[in-house]
N, C-alpha and C positions, 0 to 999 in steps of 0.2 A: 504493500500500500504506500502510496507517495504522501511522504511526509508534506505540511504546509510551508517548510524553506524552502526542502526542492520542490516543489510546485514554484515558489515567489523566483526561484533561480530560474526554472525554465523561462518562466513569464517575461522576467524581464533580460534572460534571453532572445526570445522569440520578440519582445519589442526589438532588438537594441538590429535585430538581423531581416525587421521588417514582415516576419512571418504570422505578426500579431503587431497590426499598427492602432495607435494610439488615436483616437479622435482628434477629428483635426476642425479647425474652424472654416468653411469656405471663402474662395476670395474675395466675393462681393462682404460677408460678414466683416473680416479683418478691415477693411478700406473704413466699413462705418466705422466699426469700434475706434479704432484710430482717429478718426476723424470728432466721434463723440470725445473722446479724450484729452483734444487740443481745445481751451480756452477760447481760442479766435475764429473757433467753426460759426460759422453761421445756419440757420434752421434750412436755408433756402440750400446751400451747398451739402448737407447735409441730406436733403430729399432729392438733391440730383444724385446720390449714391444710392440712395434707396431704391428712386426707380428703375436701376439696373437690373431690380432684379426681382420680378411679379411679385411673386409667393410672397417676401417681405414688404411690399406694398400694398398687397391684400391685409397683410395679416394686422399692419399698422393703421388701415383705417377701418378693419373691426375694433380694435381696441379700442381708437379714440371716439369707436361710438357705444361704447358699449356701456352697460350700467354704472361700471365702478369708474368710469375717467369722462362719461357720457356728459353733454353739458343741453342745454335746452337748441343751440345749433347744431343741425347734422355737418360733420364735416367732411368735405367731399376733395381736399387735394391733400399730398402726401406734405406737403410744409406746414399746413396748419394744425395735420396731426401732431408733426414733431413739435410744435409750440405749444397746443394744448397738454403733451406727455409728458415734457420736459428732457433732456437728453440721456439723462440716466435708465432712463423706462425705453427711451429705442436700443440701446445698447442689452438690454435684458431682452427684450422681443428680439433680436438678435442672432442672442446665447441660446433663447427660448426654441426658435425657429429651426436652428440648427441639432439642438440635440433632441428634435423632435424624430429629426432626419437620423440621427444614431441611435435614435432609439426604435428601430427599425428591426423587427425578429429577421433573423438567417433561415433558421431551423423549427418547425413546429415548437423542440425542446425551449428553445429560448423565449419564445411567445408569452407565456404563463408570466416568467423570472420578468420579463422587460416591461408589460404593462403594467404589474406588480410596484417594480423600481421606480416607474414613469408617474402614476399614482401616486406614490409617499412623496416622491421629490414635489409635487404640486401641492399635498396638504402643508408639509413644512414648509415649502415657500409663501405659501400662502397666512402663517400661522407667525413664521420671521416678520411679514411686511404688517403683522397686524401690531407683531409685540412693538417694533422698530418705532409707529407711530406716539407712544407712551416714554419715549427715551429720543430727547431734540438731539444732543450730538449725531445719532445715528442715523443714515437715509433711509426712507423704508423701500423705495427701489432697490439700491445694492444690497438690503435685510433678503428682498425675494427673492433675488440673482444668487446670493447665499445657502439658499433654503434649496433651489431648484440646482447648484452645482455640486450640493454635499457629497452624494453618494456616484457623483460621476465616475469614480474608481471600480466601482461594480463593474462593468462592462466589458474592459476586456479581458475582468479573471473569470464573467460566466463564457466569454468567446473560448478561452485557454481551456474553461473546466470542460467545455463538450469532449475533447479528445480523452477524455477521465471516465468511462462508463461509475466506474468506483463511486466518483464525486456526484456525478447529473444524477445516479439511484440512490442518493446518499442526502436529504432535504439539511436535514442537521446539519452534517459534516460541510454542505454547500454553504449553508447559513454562517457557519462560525468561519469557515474558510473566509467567504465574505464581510464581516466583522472586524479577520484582523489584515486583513491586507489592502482592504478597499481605500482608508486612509492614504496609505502606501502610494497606490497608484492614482489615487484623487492629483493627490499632492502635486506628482510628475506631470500631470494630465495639465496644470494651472499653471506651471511653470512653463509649458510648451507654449500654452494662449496668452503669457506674458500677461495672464492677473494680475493684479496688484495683491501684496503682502498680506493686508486685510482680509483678503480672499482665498488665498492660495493657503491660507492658515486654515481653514472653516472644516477642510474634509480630514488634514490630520491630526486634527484636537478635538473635533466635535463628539466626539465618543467617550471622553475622557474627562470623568464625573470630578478630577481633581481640578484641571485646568483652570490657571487664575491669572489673565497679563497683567490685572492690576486694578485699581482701585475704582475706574468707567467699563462698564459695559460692551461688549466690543458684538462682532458678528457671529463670531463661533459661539457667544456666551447665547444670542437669541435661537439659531439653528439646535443646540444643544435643547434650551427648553423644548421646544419645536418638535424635535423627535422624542422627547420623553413624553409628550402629550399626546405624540399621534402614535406611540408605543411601534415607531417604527427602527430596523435594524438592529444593532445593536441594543436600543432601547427595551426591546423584547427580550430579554435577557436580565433586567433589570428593574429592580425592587424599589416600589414606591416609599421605602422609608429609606434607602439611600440615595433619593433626591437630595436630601436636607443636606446632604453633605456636600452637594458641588456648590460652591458660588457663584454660580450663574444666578440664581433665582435670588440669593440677594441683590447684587449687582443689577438685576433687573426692575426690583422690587416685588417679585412675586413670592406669595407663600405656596410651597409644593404643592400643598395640600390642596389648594386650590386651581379647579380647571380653567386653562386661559379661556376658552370656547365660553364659560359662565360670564366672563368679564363684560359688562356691558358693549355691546357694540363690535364686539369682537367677531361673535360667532356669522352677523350678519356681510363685515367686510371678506371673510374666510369664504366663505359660500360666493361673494363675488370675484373674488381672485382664482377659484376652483373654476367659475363658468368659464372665465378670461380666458384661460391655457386649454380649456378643453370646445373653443367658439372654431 
């Protein structure tokens, strides 16, 4: 039976030799992002890169009509959406777009594991952008870009595990394989899309009830609540009275004990960020 080191050695073998490549961002994607990133973009040059390329043009004025960013104007060109979203939110529709596109089953096998993945990544994104709202340093954009990139390191150790009959008839051994490596290759995966720091932290700490950078609230500390509420991955593994012990939820302001979903107002914006990613 293959140990979970040499599983993580082949893995990022078969990355390093291309046999198992790493998600990549497309080119039209990168040009935005780049471009959302520069200060001196303007919205207008900014929608000349967009409409290079349909599917993200579509996808940008369902958004900006939609219930949670919706305003009493329909809007009907691709620059007054980027105005009404603000540039953080095209740069997540994006991310979004793109690992919609990777999140794309190979194999009947993979099917179950990936809409599964696809799901929990949208309730905690959904769940980061609500907490984010309750804490002004942090943006609740980059909170749901957050939520929706945690678990991006899944992907290519379920691509690797198919050649494992061992591991694909093994749920557990899948599960916790997943668990401890997914950080691992999250991490690498952020580093390739040239995330920022604050970001490319989120998938290798968010699992780890110790975790403290310090005395604010950061994104891994909301993603972390996020999945202990939506009792997703590693989460599932994990005992409601050893919440109390991470400092995420002070840091947050929340008492464990208490479900974010109860918190006023909460549960209603989570249900409109759920529709958003699945319109």
């Amino acid at each position: 039976m293959i140990t979970d080191e040499d599983f993580l050695t082949q893995l990022q073998a078969a990355i390093q030799d291309n046999s198992v490549v790493l998600p990549t961002l497309p080119e039209v994607a990168l040009r935005v992002r780049d471009a959302v990133e520069q200060d001196d973009s303007t919205a207008q040059e900014i929608a000349e890169l967009v409409a290079t390329d349909a599917a993200l043009s579509v996808r940008l004025l369902q958004v900006a009509n939609s219930p949670l960013y919706g305003g009493r104007v329909v809007i009907d060109s691709i620059q007054m959406a980027i105005t009404r979203l603000g540039t953080r939110m095209v740069k997540t529709l994006v991310v979004n777009l793109a690992m919609k596109q990777i999140f794309q089953p190979t194999t009947p096998a993979l099917e179950q594991r990936l809409r599964q993945l696809w799901e929990e990544s949208i309730q905690v994104a959904a769940i980061s952008r609500a907490l984010a709202h309750q804490i002004p340093h942090l943006d609740a954009e980059q909170a749901m870009l957050a939520g929706l990139i945690h678990s991006i390191g899944s992907l290519p150790i379920l691509i690797m595990a198919e050649n494992f009959q061992e591991l694909i008839g093994d749920e557990e051994r899948l599960d916790s394989l997943l668990v401890k490596l997914s950080p691992i290759i999250g991490h690498q995966i952020l580093e390739t899309w040239n995330f920022p720091d604050t970001l490319i932290s989120v998938p290798a700490h968010y699992t780890d009830l110790t975790y403290d950078s310090g005395e604010n609230a950061d994104y891994v500390d909301l993603v972390q609540v996020a999945t202990l509420e939506c009792n997703t991955g590693a989460a599932k593994t994990t005992e409601p009275a050893e919440w109390a012990q991470a400092p995420a939820f002070t840091k947050i302001g929340l008492d464990p004990e208490v479900s974010v979903i109860e918190i006023e107002g909460v549960a209603a914006q989570v249900a409109e960020v759920e529709q958003m990613f699945e319109i």
